[in-house]
BALOBA-1460 file (C-alpha; in Angstrom, 3 decimals):
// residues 191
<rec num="1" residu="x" x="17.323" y="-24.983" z="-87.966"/>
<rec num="2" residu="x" x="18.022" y="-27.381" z="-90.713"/>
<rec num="3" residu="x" x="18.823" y="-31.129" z="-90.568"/>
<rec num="4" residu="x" x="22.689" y="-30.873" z="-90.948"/>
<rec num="5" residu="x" x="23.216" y="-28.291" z="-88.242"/>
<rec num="6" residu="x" x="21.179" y="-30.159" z="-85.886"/>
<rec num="7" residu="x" x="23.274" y="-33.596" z="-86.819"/>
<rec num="8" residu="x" x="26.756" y="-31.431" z="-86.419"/>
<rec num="9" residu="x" x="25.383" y="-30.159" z="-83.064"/>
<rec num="10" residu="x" x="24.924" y="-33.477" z="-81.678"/>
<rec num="11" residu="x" x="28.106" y="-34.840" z="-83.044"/>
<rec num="12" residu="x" x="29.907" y="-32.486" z="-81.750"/>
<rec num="13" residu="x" x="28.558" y="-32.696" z="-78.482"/>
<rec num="14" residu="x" x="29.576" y="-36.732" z="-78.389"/>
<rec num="15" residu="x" x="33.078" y="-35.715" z="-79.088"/>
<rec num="16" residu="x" x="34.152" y="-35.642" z="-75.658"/>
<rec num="17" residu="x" x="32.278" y="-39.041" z="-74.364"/>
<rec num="18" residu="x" x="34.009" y="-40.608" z="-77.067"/>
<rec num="19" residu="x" x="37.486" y="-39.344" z="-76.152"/>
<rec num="20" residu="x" x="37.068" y="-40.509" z="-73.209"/>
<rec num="21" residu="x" x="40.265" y="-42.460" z="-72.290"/>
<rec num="22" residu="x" x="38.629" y="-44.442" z="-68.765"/>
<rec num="23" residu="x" x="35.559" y="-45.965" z="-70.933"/>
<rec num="24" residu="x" x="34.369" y="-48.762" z="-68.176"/>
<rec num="25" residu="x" x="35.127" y="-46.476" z="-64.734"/>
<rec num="26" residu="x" x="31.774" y="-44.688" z="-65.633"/>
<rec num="27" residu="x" x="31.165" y="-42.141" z="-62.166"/>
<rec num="28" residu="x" x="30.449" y="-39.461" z="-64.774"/>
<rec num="29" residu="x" x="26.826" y="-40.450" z="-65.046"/>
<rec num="30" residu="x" x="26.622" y="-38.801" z="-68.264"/>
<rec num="31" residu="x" x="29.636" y="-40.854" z="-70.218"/>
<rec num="32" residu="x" x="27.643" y="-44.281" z="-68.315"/>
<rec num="33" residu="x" x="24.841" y="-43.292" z="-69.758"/>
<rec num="34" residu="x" x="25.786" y="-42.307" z="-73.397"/>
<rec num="35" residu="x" x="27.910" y="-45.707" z="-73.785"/>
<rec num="36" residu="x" x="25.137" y="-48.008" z="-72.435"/>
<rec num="37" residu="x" x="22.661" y="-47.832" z="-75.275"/>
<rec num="38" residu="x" x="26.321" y="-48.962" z="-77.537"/>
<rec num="39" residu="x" x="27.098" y="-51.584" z="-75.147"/>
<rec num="40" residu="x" x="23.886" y="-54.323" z="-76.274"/>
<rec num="41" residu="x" x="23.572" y="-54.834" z="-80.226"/>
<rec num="42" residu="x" x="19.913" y="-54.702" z="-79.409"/>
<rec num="43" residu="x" x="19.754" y="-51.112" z="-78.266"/>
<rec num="44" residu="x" x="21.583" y="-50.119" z="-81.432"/>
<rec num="45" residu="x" x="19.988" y="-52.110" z="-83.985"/>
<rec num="46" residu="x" x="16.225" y="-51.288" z="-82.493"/>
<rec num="47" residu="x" x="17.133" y="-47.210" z="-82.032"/>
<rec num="48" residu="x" x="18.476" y="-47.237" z="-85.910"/>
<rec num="49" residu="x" x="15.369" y="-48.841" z="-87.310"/>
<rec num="50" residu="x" x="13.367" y="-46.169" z="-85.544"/>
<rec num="51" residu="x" x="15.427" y="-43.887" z="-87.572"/>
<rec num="52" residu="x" x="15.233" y="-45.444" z="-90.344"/>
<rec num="53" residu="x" x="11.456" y="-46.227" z="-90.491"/>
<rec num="54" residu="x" x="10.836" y="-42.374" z="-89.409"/>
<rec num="55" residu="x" x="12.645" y="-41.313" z="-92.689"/>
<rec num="56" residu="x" x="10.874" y="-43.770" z="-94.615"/>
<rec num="57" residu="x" x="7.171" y="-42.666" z="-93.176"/>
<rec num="58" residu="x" x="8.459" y="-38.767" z="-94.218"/>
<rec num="59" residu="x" x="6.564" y="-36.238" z="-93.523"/>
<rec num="60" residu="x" x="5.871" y="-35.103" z="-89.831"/>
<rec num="61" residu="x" x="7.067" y="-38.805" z="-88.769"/>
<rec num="62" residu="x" x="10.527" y="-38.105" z="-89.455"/>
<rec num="63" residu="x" x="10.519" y="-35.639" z="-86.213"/>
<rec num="64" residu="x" x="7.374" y="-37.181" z="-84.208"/>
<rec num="65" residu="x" x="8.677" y="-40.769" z="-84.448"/>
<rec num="66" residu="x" x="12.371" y="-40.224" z="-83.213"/>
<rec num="67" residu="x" x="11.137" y="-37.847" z="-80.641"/>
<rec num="68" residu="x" x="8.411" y="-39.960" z="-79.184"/>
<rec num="69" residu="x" x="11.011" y="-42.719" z="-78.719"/>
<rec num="70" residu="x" x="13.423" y="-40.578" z="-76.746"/>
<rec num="71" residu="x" x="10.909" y="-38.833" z="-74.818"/>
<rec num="72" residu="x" x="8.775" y="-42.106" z="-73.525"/>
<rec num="73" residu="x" x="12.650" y="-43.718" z="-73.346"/>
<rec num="74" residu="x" x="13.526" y="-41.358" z="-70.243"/>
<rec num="75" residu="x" x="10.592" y="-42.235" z="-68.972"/>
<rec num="76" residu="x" x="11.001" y="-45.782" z="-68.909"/>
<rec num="77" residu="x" x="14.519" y="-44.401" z="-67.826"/>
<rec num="78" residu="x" x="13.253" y="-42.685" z="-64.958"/>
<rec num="79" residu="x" x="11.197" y="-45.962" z="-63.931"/>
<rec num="80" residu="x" x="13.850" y="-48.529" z="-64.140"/>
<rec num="81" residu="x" x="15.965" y="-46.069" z="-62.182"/>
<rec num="82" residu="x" x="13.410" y="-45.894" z="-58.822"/>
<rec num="83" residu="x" x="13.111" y="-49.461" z="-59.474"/>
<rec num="84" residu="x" x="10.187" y="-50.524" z="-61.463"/>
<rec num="85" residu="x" x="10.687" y="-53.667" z="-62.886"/>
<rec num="86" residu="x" x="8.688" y="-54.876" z="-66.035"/>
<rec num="87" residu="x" x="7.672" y="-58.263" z="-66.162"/>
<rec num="88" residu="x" x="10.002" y="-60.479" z="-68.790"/>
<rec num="89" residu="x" x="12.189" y="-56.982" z="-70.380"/>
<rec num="90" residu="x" x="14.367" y="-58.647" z="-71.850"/>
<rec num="91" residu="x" x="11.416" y="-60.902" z="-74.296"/>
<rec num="92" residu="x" x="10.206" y="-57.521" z="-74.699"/>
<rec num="93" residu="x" x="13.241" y="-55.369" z="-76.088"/>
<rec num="94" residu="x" x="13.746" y="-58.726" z="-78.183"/>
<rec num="95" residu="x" x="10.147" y="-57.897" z="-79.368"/>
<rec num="96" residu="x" x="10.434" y="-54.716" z="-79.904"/>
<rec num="97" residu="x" x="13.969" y="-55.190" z="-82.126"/>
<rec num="98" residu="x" x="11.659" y="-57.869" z="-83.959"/>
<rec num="99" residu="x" x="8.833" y="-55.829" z="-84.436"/>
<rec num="100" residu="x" x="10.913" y="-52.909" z="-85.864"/>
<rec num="101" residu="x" x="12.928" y="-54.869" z="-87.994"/>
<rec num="102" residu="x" x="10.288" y="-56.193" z="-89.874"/>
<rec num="103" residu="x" x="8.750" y="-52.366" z="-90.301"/>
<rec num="104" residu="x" x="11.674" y="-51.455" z="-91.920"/>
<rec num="105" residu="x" x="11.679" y="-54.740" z="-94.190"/>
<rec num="106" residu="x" x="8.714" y="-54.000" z="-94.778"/>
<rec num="107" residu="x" x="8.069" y="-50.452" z="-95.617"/>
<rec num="108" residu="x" x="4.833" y="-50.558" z="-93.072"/>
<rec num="109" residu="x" x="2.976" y="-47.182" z="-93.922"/>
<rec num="110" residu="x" x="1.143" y="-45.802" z="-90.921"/>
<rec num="111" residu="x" x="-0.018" y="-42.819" z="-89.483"/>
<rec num="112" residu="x" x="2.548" y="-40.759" z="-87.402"/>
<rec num="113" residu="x" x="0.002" y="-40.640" z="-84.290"/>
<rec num="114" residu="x" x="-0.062" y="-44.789" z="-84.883"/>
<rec num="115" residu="x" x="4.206" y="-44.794" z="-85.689"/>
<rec num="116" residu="x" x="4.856" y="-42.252" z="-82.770"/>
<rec num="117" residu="x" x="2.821" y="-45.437" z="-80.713"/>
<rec num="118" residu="x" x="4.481" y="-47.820" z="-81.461"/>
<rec num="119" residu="x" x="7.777" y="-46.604" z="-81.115"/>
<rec num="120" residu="x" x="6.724" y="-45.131" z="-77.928"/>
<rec num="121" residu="x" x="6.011" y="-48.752" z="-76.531"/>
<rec num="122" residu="x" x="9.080" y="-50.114" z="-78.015"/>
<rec num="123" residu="x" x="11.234" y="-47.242" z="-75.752"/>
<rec num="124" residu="x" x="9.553" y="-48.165" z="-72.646"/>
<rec num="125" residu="x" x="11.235" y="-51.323" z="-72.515"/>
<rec num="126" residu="x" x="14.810" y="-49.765" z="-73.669"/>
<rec num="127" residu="x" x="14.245" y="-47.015" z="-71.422"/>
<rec num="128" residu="x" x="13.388" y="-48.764" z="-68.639"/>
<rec num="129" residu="x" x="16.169" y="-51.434" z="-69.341"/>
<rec num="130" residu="x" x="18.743" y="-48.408" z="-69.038"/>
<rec num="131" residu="x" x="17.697" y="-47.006" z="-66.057"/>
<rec num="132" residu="x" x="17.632" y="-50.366" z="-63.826"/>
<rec num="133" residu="x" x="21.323" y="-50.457" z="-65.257"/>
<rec num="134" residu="x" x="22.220" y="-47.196" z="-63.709"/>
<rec num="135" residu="x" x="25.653" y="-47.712" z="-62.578"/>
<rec num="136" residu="x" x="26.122" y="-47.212" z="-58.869"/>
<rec num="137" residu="x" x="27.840" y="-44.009" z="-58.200"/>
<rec num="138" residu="x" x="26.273" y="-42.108" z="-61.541"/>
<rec num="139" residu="x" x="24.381" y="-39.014" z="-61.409"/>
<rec num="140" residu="x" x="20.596" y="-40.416" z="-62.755"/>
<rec num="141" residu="x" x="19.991" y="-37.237" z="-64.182"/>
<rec num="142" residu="x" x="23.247" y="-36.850" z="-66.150"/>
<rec num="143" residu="x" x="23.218" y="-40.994" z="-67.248"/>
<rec num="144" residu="x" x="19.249" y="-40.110" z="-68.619"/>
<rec num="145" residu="x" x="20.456" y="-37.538" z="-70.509"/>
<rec num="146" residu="x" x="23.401" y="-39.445" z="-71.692"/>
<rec num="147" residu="x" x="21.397" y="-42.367" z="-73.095"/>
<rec num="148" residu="x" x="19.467" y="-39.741" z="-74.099"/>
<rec num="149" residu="x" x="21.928" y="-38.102" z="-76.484"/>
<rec num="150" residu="x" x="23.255" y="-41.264" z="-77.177"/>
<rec num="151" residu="x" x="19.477" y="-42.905" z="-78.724"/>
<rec num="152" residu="x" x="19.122" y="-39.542" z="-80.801"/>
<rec num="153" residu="x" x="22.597" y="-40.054" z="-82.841"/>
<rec num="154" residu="x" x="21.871" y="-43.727" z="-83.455"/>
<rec num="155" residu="x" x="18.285" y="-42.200" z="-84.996"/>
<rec num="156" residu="x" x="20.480" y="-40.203" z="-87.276"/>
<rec num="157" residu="x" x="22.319" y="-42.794" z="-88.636"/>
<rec num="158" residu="x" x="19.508" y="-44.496" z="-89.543"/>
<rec num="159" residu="x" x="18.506" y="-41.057" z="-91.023"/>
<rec num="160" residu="x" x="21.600" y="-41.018" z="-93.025"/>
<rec num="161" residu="x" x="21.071" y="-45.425" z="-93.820"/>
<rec num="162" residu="x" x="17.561" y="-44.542" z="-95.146"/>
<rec num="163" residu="x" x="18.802" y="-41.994" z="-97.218"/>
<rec num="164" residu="x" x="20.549" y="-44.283" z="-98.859"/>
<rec num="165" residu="x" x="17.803" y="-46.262" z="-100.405"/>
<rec num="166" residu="x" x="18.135" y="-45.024" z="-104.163"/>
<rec num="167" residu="x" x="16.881" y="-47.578" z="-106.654"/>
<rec num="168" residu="x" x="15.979" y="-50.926" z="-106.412"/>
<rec num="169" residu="x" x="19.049" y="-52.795" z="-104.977"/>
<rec num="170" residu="x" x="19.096" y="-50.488" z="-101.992"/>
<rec num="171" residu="x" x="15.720" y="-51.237" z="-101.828"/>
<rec num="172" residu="x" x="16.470" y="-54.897" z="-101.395"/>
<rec num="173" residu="x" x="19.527" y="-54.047" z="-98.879"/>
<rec num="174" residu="x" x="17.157" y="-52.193" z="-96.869"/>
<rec num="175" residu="x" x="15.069" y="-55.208" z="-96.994"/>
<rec num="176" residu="x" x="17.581" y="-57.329" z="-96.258"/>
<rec num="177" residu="x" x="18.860" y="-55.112" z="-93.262"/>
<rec num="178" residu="x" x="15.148" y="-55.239" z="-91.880"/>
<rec num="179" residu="x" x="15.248" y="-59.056" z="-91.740"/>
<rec num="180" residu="x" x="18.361" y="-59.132" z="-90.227"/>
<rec num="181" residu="x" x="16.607" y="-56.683" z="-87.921"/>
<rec num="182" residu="x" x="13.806" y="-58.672" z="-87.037"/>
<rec num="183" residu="x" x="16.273" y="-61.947" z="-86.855"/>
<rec num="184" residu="x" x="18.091" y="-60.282" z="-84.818"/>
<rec num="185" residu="x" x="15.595" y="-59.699" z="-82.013"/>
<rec num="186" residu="x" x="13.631" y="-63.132" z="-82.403"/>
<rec num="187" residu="x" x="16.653" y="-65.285" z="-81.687"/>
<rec num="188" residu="x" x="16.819" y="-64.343" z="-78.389"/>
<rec num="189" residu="x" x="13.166" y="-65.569" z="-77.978"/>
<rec num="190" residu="x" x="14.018" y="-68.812" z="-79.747"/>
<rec num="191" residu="x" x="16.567" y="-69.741" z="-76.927"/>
């Protein structure tokens, strides 16, 4: 199955959480879930990056990377749902946002076994931050694979942001956009 088929699928299958015309009342724990990974510019910016660094590595990475984030994200999921609390979570997604940031500014080259690791720690925190935010009356299973669904789409836009990079002043902007990245997730640790 190619690339674009796989995107479309996934699209299409946000469709109807997007239509959604009750977006707060979230007892479909399915809809909770997809919105709550849009609902913290952290999330997005952090599950992009992985994305976009996965394109950048090339390769195996492209697949390994995304999919190691998602997979070690429902377990964090899973964790913060029967109520395992990390110490300090939120200094740690800020971290992580930091952290991946600044491997997309900086075009870090690694293995995939050492890329699929690192994003792997970064979705603990996420994950585990969605799941203690289960909403009350949600179906766990439904809001993991929400969040779920919802993490793999933000990957492919930074998919479709890395494939942007042609030439040197999308170099730059890409750059740029990891800075902003890191910035992003170290302000929170300044305050």
């Amino acid at each position: 199955m190619n690339f674009r088929r796989v995107a479309a699928s996934l699209v299409a299958m946000a469709l109807p959480g997007i239509a959604h015309a009750h977006i707060g009342l979230h007892t479909d724990g399915a809809l909770a879930g997809f919105s709550h990974p849009f609902s913290g510019l952290d999330h997005i910016l952090a599950m992009i990056a992985v994305g976009f660094w996965a394109l950048t590595l090339g390769g195996k990475a492209q697949w390994i990377v995304p999919l190691a984030f998602v997979t070690v994200m429902a377990v964090g999921g899973a964790l913060g749902i029967y109520g395992l609390a990390f110490p300090m979570v939120e200094t740690g997604i800020a971290l992580t946002v930091a952290l991946l940031g600044l491997l997309v500014a900086f075009e870090v080259k690694v293995s995939t076994s050492v890329a699929a690791t690192v994003v792997g720690i970064c979705a603990l925190f996420h994950g585990q931050a969605h799941g203690a935010e289960l909403p009350a009356m949600a179906h766990a299973g439904g809001y993991v694979a929400g969040f779920m669904a919802a993490t793999v789409i933000l990957h492919l836009t930074g998919f479709g942001l890395a494939l942007l990079r042609f030439g040197n002043a999308q170099r730059v902007a890409a750059r740029i956009a990891g800075v902003a990245i890191a910035l992003a997730g170290a302000v929170p640790l300044a305050g």
